[in-house]
C-alpha positions in Angstrom: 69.0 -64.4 -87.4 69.1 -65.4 -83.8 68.2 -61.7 -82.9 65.5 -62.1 -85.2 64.0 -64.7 -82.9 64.6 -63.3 -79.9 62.6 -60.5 -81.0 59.7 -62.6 -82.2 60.0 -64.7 -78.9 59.6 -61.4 -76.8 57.0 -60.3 -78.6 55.1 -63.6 -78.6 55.6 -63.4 -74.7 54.0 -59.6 -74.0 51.5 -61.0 -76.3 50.5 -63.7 -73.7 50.7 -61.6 -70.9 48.4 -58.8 -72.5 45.4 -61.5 -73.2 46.3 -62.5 -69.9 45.6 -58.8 -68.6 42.5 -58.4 -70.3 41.3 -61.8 -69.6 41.6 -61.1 -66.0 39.7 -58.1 -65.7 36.5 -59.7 -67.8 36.8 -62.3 -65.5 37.3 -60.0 -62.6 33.9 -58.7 -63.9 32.0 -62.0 -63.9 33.8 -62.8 -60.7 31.2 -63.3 -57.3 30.8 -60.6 -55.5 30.9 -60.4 -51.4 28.9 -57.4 -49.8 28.7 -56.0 -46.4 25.4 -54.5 -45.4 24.4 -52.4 -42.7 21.0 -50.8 -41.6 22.0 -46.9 -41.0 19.4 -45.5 -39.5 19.0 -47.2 -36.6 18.7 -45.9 -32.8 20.2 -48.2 -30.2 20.3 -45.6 -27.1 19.3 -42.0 -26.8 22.2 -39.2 -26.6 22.3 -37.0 -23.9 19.2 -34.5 -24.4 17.8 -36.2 -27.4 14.4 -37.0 -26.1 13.2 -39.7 -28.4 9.0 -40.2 -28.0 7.2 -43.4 -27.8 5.4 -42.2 -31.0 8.2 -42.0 -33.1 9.6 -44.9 -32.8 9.1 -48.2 -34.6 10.9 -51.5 -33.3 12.6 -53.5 -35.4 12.7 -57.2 -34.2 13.4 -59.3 -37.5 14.6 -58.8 -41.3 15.0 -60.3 -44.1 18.2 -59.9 -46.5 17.2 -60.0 -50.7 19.5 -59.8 -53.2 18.5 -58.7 -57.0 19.9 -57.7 -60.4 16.5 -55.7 -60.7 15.1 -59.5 -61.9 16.3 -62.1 -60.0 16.7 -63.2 -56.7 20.0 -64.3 -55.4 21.5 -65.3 -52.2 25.1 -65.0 -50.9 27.0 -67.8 -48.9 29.5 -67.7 -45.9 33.3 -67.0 -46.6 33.7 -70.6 -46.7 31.3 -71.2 -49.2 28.6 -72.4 -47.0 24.8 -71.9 -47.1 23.8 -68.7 -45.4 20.8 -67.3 -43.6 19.3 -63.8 -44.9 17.1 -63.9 -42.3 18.2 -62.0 -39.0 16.1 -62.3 -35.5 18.8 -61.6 -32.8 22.2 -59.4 -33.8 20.0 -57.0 -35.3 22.9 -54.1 -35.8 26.8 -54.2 -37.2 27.7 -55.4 -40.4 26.5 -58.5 -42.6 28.1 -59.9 -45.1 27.5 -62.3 -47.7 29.9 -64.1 -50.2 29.8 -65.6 -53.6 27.0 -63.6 -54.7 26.3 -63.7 -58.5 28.2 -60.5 -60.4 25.0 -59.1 -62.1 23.8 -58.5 -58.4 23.5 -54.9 -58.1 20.9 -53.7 -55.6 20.1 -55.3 -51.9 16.7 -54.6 -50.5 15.7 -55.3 -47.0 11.9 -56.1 -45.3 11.7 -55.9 -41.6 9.8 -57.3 -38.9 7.8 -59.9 -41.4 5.6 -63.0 -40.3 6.5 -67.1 -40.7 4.7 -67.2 -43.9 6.6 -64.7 -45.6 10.0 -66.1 -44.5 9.3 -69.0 -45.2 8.6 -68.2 -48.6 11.5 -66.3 -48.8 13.3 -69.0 -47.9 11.9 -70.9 -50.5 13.3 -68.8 -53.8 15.9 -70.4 -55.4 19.0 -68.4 -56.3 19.5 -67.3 -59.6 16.1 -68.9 -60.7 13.5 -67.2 -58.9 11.6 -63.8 -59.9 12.0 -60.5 -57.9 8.0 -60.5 -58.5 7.8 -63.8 -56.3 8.5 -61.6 -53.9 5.0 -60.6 -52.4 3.2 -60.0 -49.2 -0.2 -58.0 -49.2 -0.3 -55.8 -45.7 -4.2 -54.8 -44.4 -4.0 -51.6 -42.5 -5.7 -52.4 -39.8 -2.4 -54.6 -38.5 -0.6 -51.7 -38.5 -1.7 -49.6 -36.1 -1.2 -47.8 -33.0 -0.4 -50.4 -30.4 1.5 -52.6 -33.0 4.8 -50.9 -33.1 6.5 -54.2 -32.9 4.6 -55.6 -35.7 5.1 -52.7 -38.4 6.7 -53.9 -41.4 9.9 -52.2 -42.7 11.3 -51.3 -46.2 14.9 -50.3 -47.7 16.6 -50.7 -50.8 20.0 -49.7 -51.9 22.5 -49.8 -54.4 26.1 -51.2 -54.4 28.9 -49.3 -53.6 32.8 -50.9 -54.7 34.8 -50.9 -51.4 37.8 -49.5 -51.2 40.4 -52.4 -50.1 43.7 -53.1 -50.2 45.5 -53.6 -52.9 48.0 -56.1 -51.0 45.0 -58.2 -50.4 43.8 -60.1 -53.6 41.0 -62.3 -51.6 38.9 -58.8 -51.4 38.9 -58.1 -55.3 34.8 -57.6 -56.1 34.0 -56.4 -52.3 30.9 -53.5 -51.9 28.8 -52.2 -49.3 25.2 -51.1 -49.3 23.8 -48.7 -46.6 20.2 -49.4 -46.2 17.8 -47.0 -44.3 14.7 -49.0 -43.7 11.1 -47.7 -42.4 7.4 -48.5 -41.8 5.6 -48.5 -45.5 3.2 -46.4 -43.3 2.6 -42.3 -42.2 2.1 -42.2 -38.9 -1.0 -39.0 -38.0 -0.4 -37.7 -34.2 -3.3 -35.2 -33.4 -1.9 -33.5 -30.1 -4.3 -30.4 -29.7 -7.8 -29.1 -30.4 -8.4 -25.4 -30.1 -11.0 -23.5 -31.3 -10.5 -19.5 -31.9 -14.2 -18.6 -31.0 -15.0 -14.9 -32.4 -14.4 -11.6 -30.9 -17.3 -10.1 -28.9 -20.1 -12.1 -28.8 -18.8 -15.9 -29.5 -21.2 -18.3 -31.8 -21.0 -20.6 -29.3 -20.5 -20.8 -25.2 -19.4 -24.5 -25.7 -18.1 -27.2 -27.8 -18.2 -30.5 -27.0 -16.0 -32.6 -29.3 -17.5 -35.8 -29.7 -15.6 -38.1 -31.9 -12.9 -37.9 -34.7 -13.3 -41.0 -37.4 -10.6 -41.3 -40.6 -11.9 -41.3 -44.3 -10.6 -41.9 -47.2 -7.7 -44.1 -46.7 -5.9 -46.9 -48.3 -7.0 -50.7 -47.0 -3.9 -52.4 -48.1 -0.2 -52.6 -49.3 1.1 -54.6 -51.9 4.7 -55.7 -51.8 5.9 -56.9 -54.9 9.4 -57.7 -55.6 11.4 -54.3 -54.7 7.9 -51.7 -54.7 4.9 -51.8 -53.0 1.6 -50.6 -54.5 -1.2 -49.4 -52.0 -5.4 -49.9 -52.9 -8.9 -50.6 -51.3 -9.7 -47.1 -51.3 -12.5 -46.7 -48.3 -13.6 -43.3 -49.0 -17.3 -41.1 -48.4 -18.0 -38.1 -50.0 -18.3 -35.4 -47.2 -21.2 -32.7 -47.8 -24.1 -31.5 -45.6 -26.2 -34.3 -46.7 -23.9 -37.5 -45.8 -21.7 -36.1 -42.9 -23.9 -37.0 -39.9 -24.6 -40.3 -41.5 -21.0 -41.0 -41.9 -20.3 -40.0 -38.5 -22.8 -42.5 -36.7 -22.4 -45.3 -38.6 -18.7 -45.4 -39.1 -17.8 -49.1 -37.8 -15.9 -49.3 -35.1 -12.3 -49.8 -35.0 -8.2 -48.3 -35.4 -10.0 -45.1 -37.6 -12.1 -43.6 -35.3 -11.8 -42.7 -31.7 -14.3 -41.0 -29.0 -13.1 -38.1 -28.0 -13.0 -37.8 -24.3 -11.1 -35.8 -21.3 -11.7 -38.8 -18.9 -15.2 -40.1 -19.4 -16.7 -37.1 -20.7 -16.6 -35.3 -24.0 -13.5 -32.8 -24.9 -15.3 -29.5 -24.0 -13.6 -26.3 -25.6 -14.5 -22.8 -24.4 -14.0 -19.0 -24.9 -12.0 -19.2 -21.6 -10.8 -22.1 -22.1 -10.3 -22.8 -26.0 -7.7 -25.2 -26.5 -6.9 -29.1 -25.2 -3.7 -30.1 -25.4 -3.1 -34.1 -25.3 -0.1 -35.7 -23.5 3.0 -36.2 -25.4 3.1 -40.0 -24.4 2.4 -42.9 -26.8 2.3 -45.2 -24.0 -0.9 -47.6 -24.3 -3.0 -47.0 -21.6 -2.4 -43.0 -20.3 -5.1 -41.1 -20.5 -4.9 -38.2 -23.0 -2.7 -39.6 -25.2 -2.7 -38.2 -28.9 -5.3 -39.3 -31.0 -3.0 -41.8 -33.8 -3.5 -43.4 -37.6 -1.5 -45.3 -39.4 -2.5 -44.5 -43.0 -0.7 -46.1 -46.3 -0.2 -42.8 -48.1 -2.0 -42.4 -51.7 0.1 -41.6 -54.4 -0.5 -39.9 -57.7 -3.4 -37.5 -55.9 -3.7 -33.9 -55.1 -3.6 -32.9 -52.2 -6.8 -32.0 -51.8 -8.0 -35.5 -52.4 -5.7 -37.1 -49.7 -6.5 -38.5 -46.4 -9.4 -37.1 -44.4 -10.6 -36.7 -40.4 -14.2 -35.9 -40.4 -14.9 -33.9 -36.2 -17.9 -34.3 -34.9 -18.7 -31.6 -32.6 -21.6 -30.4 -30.5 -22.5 -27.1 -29.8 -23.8 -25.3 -26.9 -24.8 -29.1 -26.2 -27.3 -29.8 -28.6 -26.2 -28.3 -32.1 -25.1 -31.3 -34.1 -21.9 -30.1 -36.0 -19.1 -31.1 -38.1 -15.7 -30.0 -39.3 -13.9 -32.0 -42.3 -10.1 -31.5 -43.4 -9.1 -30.2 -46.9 -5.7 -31.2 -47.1 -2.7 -31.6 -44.9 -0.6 -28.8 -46.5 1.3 -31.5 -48.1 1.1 -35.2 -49.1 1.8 -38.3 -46.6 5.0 -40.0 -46.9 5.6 -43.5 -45.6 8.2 -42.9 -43.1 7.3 -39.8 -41.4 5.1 -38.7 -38.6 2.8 -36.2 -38.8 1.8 -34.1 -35.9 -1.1 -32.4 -36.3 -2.8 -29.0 -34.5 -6.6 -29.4 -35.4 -7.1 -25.6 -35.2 -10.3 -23.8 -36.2 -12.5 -21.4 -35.6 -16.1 -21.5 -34.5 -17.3 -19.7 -37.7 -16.2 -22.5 -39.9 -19.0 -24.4 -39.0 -21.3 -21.7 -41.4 -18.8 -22.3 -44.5 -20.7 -23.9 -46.7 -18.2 -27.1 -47.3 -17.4 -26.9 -43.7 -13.6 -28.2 -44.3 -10.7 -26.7 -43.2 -6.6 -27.0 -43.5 -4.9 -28.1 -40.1 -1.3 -27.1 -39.3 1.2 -30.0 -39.8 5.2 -30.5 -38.3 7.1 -33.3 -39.5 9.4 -35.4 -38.2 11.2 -39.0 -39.2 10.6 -42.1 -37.6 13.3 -43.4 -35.5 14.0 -47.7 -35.8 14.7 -49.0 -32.2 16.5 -52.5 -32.9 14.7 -54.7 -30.3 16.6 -57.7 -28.8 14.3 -60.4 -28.1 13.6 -62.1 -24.4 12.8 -65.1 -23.6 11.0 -66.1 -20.9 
């Protein structure tokens, strides 16, 4: 009889302690969650014999930290369960981390170098209650251009990765990391050589005279919304024989065109001399530099349809001519930099459609944290 109790009393007991068990790790699954972020991309110095351009770099002097269960914003505390920023201005590199965030947080996503306004509405959004689609900021292009490095705005997201911690330390239970590589929502276009392969014998032309380069059919502006960004304002002119001239001398001035000059006078390219190669220096200022755009790439297009640089040329000094580009030999990304060898020959300007392909390299664009001075 006694055993008989025993039994049921021991029984009772693993019972308890297997609802305990399970409870715990439901609760461990609605427990907060602390996550330590870090930006991995980022440049601070150059190594030995890394050469790292002007032109592809892109400062990062501010950004802004946004926490989302793919439809709510949430933001994390300190250790101690105080209030903290998401906004970073000064230790720009190194780990982050935020506490007590809610358990259905699952994806972190990160927006650099942004103005007052946006912060400040960023700040505003109340944990748990406000909309990932509260989230917005419409970009124009024409802020994000050439000598605006410092003002480009930068984008990451990431996922969640569980930490690995240890087991003797039960204050780490629900600890991840994210691993976010941010960069400009824009392509960056580098054109660092003209040359001209003028025909055997007798050439078509004794001289060239490049007289301007002007972007068409771009992108306006960038919609951020929540954790994607949508880009529209198409500004685009159909290129033929009948509008190209037109185009060419009324284009407004501004970022998407440029002159094209070899001090004050026109690039001139020649059978002895066919090619102009522009210095490899970003710096404002130094003459020669490559000709740059900033374009917000299209998406959903062929590749024939993309971005477009219309060259107005003259030849032997007089001939009004034009060359258009068909094509990039693949689409823009946000992100990279495209360096581009605007090759042709001087009987492409007898092909009917007068457009050509240019040669294309790519290469990434490097994030230089900036620490800010103060004066």
């Amino acid at each position: 009889m006694k055993l008989n109790k025993l039994m049921m009393v021991a029984l009772v007991a693993l019972g308890v302690v297997a609802c305990d068990k399970n409870d715990g790790v439901e609760n461990m699954d609605k427990a907060p969650k602390s996550v330590s972020i870090n930006l991995t991309n980022l440049q601070t110095a150059r190594s030995v014999g890394q050469a790292v351009g002007n032109g592809s770099t892109a400062d990062l002097n501010n950004f802004y930290v946004l926490f989302t269960d793919g439809t709510k914003v949430y933001k994390g505390k300190d250790k101690d369960g105080a209030a903290i920023n998401h906004y970073v201005d000064s230790d720009l590199t190194g780990e982050k981390l935020f506490h007590f965030l809610d358990a259905a947080v699952n994806k972190v996503v990160i927006i650099g170098n942004i103005d007052e306004t946006f912060k400040n509405s960023l700040d505003a959004l109340e944990s748990g209650k406000a909309d990932l689609s509260e989230v917005t900021a419409t970009l124009d292009i024409e802020n994000q251009q050439d000598d605006n490095l410092r003002n480009l705005v930068l984008f990451g997201t990431s996922g969640l990765t569980e930490a690995i911690v240890d087991e003797q330390d039960p204050n780490h239970g629900n600890f991840y990391t994210a691993s976010v590589e941010i960069a400009p929502l824009v392509a960056r276009v580098e054109i660092h050589n003209f040359s001209c392969d003028f025909t055997e014998g007798t050439p078509l032309y004794n001289t060239l005279d490049l007289i301007k380069v002007a972007l068409n059919n771009y992108n306006k502006t960038c919609t951020i919304k929540g954790d994607n960004f949508t880009y529209g304002g198409l500004e685009n002119t159909e290129i033929n024989n009948q509008t190209a001239m037109g185009f060419l001398e009324t284009v407004a001035a501004g970022w998407h065109n440029d002159l094209l000059l070899e001090n004050t006078q026109p690039i001139q390219l020649t059978p002895a001399n066919p090619e102009f190669v522009l210095v490899d220096d970003q710096t404002p200022h130094v003459v020669n530099r490559p000709y740059v755009y900033h374009v917000f790439p299209q998406s959903g297009i062929l590749a024939d349809n993309m971005e477009q640089m219309v060259l107005k040329v003259d030849g032997d000094g007089t001939k009004p001519l034009y060359l258009a580009t068909k094509g990039f030999g693949q689409l823009f990304v946000a992100g990279n930099v495209y360096v581009v060898s605007f090759a042709f020959k001087d009987s492409d300007f007898y092909q009917p459609e007068k457009c050509i392909e240019v040669s294309v390299t790519v290469k990434p664009w490097t994030v230089i944290p900036v620490t800010p001075s103060f004066n």
